[in-house]
Residue, then its C-alpha position, 0 to 999 in steps of 0.5 A: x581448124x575446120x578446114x584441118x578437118x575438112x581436109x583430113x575427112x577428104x583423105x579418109x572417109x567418114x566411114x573408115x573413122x572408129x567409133x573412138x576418133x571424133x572431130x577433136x582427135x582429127x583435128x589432132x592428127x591434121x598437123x601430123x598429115x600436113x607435110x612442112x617440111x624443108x626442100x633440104x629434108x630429103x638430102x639429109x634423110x638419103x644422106x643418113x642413109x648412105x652414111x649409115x651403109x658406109x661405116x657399118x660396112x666399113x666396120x664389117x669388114x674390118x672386123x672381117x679382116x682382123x678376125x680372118x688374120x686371127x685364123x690365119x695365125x691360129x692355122x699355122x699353130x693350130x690347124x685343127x682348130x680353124x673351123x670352130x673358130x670362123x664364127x666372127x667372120x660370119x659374125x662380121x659378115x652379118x653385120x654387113x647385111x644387116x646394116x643394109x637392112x637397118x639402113x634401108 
């Protein structure tokens, strides 16, 4: 326990504590600071980031393609009406970027 606090008081020092974070609240965040984790983390961890980039994308661009097939009949019966109704593919393009952002 008093190393924990030894340790922690050298990452940060005493003068940047708050009046409020005492010895005992240091040595509460010791185990948090101190990195246990497996060798195998960081795989998973990029792995849920790509597999997070791969089926949001995918689901962008189907919804891409069934929204542009839904214009596409609408302008033959309904030319008129094709710009007010382009608003899923924007839709469905912005899903696309913001699964990069979510993902990231």
């Amino acid at each position: 326990s008093s190393i924990q606090l030894v340790w922690i008081s050298s990452l940060i020092p005493a003068s940047s504590f708050s009046p409020f974070l005492s010895a005992v609240s240091a040595t509460m965040l010791a185990p948090l600071l101190a990195f246990a984790c497996t060798s195998s983390a960081p795989f998973f961890g990029f792995m849920g980031v790509a597999s997070a980039l791969v089926f949001a994308n995918l689901g962008a661009a189907y919804g891409t393609a069934k929204s542009g097939v839904g214009i596409m009949s609408m302008g033959v019966m309904h030319h008129e009406a094709v710009m007010k109704n382009i608003i899923p593919v924007v839709m469905a393009g912005g899903l696309g970027v913001f699964c990069l952002v979510v993902a990231v």
